[in-house]
C-alpha positions in Angstrom: 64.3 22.5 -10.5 60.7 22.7 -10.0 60.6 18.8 -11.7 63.3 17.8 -9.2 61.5 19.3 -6.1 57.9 17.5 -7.5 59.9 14.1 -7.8 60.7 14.5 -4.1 57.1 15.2 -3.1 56.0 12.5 -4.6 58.7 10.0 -3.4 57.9 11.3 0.1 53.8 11.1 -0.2 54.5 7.3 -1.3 57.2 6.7 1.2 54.2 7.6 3.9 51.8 6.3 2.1 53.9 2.4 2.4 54.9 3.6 5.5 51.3 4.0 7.5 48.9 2.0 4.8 51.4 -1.4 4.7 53.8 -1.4 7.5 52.0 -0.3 10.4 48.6 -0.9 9.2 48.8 -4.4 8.1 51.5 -5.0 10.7 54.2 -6.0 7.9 57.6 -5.9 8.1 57.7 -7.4 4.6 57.8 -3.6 3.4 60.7 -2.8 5.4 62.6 -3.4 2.2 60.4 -1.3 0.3 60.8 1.5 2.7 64.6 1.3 2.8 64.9 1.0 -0.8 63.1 4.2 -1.5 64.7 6.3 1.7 68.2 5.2 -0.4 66.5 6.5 -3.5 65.4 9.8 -2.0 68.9 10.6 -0.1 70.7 10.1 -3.6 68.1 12.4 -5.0 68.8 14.9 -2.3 72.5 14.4 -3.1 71.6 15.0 -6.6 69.8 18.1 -6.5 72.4 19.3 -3.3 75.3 18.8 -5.4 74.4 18.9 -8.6 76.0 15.9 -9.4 75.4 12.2 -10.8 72.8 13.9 -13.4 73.6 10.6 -16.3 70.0 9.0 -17.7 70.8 5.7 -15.4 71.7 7.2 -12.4 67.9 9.0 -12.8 66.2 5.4 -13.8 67.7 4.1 -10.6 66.5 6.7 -8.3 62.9 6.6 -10.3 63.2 3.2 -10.2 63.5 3.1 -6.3 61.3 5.9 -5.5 58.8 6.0 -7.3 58.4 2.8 -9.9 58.5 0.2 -7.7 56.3 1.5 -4.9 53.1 2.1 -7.4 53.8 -1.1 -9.1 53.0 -2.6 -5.7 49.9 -0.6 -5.1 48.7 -1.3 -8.4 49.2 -4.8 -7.4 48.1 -5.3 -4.5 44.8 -3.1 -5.8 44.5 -6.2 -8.4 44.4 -8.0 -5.4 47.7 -9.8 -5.2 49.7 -9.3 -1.7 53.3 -7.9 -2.6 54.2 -9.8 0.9 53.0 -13.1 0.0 54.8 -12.7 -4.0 57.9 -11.9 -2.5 58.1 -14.6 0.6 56.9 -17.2 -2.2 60.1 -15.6 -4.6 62.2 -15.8 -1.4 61.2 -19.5 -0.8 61.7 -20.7 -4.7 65.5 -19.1 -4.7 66.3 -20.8 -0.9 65.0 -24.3 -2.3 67.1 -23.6 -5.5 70.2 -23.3 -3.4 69.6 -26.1 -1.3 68.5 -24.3 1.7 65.2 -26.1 2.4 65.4 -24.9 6.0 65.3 -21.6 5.1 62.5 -22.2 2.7 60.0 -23.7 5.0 60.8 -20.9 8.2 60.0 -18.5 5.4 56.9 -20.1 4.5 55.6 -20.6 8.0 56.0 -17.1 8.6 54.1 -15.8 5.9 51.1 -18.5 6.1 51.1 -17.5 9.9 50.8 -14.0 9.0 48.6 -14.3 6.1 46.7 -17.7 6.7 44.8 -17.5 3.6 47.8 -17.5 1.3 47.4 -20.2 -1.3 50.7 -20.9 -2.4 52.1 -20.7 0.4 50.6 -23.7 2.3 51.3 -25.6 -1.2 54.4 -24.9 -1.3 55.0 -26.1 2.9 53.0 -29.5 2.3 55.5 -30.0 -0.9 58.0 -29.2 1.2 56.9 -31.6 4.1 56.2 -34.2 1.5 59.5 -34.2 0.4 60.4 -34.2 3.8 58.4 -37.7 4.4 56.2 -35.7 7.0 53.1 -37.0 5.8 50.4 -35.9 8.5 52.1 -32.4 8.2 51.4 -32.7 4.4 47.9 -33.3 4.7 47.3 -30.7 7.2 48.7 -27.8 4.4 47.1 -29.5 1.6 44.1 -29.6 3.2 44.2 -25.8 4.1 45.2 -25.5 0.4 41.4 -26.8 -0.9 39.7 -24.5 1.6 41.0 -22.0 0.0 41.1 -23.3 -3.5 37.9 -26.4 -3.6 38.9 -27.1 -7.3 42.6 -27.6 -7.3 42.2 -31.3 -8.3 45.9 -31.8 -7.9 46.2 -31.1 -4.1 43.0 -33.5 -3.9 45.0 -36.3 -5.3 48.0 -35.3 -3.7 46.0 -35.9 -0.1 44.4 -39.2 -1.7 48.2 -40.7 -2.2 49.4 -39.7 1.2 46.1 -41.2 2.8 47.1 -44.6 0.9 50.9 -44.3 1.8 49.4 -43.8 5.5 47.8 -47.2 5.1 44.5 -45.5 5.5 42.7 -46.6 2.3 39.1 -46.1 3.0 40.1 -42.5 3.5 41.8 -42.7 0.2 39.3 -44.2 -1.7 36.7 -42.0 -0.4 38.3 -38.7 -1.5 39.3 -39.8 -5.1 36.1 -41.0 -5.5 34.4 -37.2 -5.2 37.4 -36.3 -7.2 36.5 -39.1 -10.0 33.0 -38.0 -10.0 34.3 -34.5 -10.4 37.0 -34.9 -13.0 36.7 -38.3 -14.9 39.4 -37.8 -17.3 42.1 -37.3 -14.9 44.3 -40.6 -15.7 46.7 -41.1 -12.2 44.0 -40.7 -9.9 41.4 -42.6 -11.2 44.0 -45.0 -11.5 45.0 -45.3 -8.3 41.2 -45.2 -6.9 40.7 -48.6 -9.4 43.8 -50.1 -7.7 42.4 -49.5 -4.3 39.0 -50.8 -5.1 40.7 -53.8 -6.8 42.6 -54.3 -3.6 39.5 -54.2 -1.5 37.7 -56.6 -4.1 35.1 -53.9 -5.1 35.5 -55.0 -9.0 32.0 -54.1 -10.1 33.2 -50.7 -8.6 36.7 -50.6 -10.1 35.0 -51.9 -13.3 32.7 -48.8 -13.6 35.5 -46.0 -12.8 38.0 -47.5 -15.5 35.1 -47.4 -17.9 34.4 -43.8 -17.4 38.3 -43.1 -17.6 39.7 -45.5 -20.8 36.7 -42.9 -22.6 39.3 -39.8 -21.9 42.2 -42.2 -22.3 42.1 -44.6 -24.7 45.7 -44.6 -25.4 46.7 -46.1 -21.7 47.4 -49.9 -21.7 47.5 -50.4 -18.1 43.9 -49.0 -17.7 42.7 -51.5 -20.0 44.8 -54.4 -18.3 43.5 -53.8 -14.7 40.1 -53.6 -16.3 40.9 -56.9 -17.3 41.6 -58.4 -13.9 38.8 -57.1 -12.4 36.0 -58.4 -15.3 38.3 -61.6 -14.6 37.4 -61.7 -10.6 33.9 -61.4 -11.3 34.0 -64.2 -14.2 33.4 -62.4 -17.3 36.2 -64.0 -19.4 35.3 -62.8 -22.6 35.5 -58.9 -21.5 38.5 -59.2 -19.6 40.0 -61.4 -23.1 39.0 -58.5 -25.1 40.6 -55.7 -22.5 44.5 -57.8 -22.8 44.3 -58.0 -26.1 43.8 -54.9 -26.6 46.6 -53.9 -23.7 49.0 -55.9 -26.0 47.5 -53.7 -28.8 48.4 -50.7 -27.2 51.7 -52.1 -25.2 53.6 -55.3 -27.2 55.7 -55.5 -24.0 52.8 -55.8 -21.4 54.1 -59.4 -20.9 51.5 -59.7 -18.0 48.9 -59.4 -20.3 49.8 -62.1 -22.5 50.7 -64.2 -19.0 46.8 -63.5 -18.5 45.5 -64.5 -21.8 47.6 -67.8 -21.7 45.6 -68.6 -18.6 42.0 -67.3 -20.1 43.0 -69.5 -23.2 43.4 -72.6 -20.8 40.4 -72.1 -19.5 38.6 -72.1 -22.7 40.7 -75.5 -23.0 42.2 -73.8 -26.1 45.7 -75.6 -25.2 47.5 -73.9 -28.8 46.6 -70.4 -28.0 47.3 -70.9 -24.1 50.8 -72.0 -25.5 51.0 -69.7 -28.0 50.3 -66.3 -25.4 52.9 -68.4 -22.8 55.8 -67.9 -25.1 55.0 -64.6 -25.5 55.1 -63.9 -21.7 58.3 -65.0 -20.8 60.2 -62.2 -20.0 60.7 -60.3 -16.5 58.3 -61.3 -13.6 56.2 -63.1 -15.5 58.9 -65.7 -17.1 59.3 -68.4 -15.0 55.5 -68.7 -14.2 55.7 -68.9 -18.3 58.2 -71.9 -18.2 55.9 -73.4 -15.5 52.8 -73.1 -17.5 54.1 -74.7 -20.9 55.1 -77.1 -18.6 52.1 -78.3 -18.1 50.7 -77.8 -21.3 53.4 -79.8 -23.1 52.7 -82.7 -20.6 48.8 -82.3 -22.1 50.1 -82.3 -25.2 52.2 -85.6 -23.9 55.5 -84.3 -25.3 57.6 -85.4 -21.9 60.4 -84.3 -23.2 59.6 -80.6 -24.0 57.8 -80.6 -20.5 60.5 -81.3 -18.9 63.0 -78.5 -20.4 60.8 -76.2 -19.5 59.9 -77.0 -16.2 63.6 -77.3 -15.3 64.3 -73.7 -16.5 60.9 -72.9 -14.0 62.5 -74.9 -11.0 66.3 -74.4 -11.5 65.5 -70.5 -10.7 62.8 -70.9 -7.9 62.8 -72.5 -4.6 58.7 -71.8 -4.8 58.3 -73.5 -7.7 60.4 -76.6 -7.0 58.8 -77.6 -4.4 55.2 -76.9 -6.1 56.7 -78.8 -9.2 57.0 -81.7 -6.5 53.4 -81.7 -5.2 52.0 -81.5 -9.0 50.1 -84.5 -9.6 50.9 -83.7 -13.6 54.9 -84.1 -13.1 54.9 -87.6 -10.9 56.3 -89.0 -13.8 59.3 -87.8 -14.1 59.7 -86.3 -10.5 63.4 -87.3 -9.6 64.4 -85.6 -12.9 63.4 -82.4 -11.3 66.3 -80.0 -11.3 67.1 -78.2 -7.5 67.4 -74.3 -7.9 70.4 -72.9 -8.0 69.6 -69.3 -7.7 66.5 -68.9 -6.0 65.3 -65.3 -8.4 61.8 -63.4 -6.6 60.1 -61.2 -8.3 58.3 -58.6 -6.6 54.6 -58.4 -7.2 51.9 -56.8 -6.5 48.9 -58.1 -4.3 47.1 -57.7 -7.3 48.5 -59.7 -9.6 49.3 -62.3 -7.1 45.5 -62.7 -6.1 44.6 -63.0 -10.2 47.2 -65.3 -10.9 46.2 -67.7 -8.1 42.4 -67.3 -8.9 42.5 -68.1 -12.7 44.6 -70.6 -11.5 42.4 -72.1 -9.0 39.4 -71.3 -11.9 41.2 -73.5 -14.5 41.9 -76.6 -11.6 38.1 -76.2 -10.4 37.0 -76.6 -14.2 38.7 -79.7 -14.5 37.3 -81.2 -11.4 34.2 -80.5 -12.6 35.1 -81.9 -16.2 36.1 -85.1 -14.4 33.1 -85.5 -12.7 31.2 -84.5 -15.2 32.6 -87.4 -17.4 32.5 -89.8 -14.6 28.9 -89.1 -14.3 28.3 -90.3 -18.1 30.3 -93.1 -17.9 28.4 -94.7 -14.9 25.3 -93.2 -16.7 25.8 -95.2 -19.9 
């Protein structure tokens, strides 16, 4: 008996105890359910000892359970410093999404990071929320209360770096990845990205340097060594970006844009069997009728007409863009009304990017010859 009436003291000390320290103090109503879970636990006790009745072991671990149990475990918690509100709004949240009640989720959310603003996952969890939702600027706002709180979660950072870019703001973008390369090198998607954007905004000595520092903590990545490539291409150093798609195709035997790139480094080394040789190997996906376009041109160097000709059929019949450049090349005159009129007019969607490095090693390659022509004509009226 005496064990009974000390079990209800000290369900009624901790009742009070939730009562004045949690609800009232920190103006919670989060502990409500606390509170009503152990005032059920202390009336079946009361029953219990009353009546003498419902004495089996897991009728007792319920009513411990209730009383007693559950509200230490939350003091000891929250002495840890964890906030049993905050645990169980974020637990409520999880099991809303996982039913499909997103609605639900975010009021939740909104209430507890308006009660308690400084609650971490909370405000991560409302700007995955809004992010899902396609409200970017809302995003932002929670992620950015997210690194006040936390300055080193790196994943938020680049979370507000891709949102800034989808926003079209770019500087923006590029400004906060670049602390958060400085910060954490090896992280592969957002140094990524930053490279992209500085290749966009032709900064290439600056995308050059932060691929460098990354390829050293992720030598395995192919496409970091291919847009390494491009941009040693844009500032003219051949040789490097050779050695960075070959060693893409190294790493990737299906990076058919690499080998597109290395046809067009290997024609303007004027080495017309390699050029060929990568061309054949590109001509697959976006990069296949550019392919066909290309040996084109190199079979009409190598004067084999007839070759030339296939190929740049399978180019035009395809291509409205380049039938009508197939008309205007100076190379093709001969056999111009042999041309074949697309049927199908395929577009491949490509990136800024890769458009602006096709067109300038093009353009490269056609200046060089100029300047091979002249150069010849110069020695010929010389001699």
């Amino acid at each position: 008996m005496i064990g009974k009436i000390l079990f209800i003291l000290i369900s009624f000390l901790l009742f009070v105890y939730i009562f004045i320290f949690k609800l009232i103090k920190k103006n919670d109503t989060t502990y409500l359910f606390v509170l009503v879970s152990q005032a059920i636990g202390i009336l079946l006790n009361f029953i219990q000892v009353l009546f003498n009745i419902l004495n089996d072991l897991l009728f007792n671990i319920i009513v411990a359970m209730l009383c007693i149990i559950i509200p230490i475990l939350i003091i000891v918690l929250e002495i840890n410093g964890f906030n049993f509100s905050e645990l169980l709004s974020i637990a409520l949240s999880k099991m809303y999404i996982a039913f499909g009640n997103v609605k639900k989720a975010k009021d939740t959310l909104i209430r507890l990071v308006t009660k308690y603003d400084k609650s971490y996952m909370g405000h991560k969890m409302l700007a995955e929320i809004y992010e899902n939702e396609g409200g970017m600027r809302k995003s932002i706002d929670e992620y950015v209360k997210v690194l006040d709180i936390r300055s080193n979660d790196y994943k938020s950072y680049f979370k507000i770096s891709k949102l800034l870019k989808d926003l079209g703001k770019k500087d923006e973008a590029i400004e906060m990845l670049t602390i958060l390369s400085k910060q954490k090198p090896e992280l592969y998607e957002s140094n990524k990205m930053l490279g992209e954007l500085l290749l966009e905004k032709e900064k290439f000595k600056e995308a050059i340097n932060v691929y460098i520092q990354t390829i050293k903590h992720n030598q395995e990545k192919a496409d970091l060594f291919y847009n390494l490539g491009i941009a040693y291409s844009r500032i003219n150093e051949f040789s490097f970006a050779k050695e960075c798609f070959l060693k893409t195709v190294e790493l990737d035997s299906n990076f058919y844009n690499s080998y597109y790139r290395l046809g067009q480094i290997s024609l303007l080394y004027k080495d017309i069997s390699e050029a060929e040789k990568y061309f054949l190997q590109s001509m697959y996906g976006e990069t296949e009728i550019k392919s066909f376009y290309q040996l084109a041109k190199i079979y009409m160097i190598k004067n084999d007409k007839a070759k030339a000709l296939m190929f740049l059929n399978r180019a035009t019949e395809s291509s409205e863009e380049f039938y009508k450049k197939a008309l205007e090349e100076p190379i093709f005159f001969s056999f111009k009304n042999e041309i074949i009129k697309p049927e199908n007019n395929i577009q491949y969607t490509e990136s800024e990017t890769e458009k602006n490095i096709s067109e300038y090693l093009d353009n490269t390659y056609n200046l060089t010859k100029i300047l091979d022509k002249k150069k010849n004509e110069r020695r010929k009226f010389n001699f």
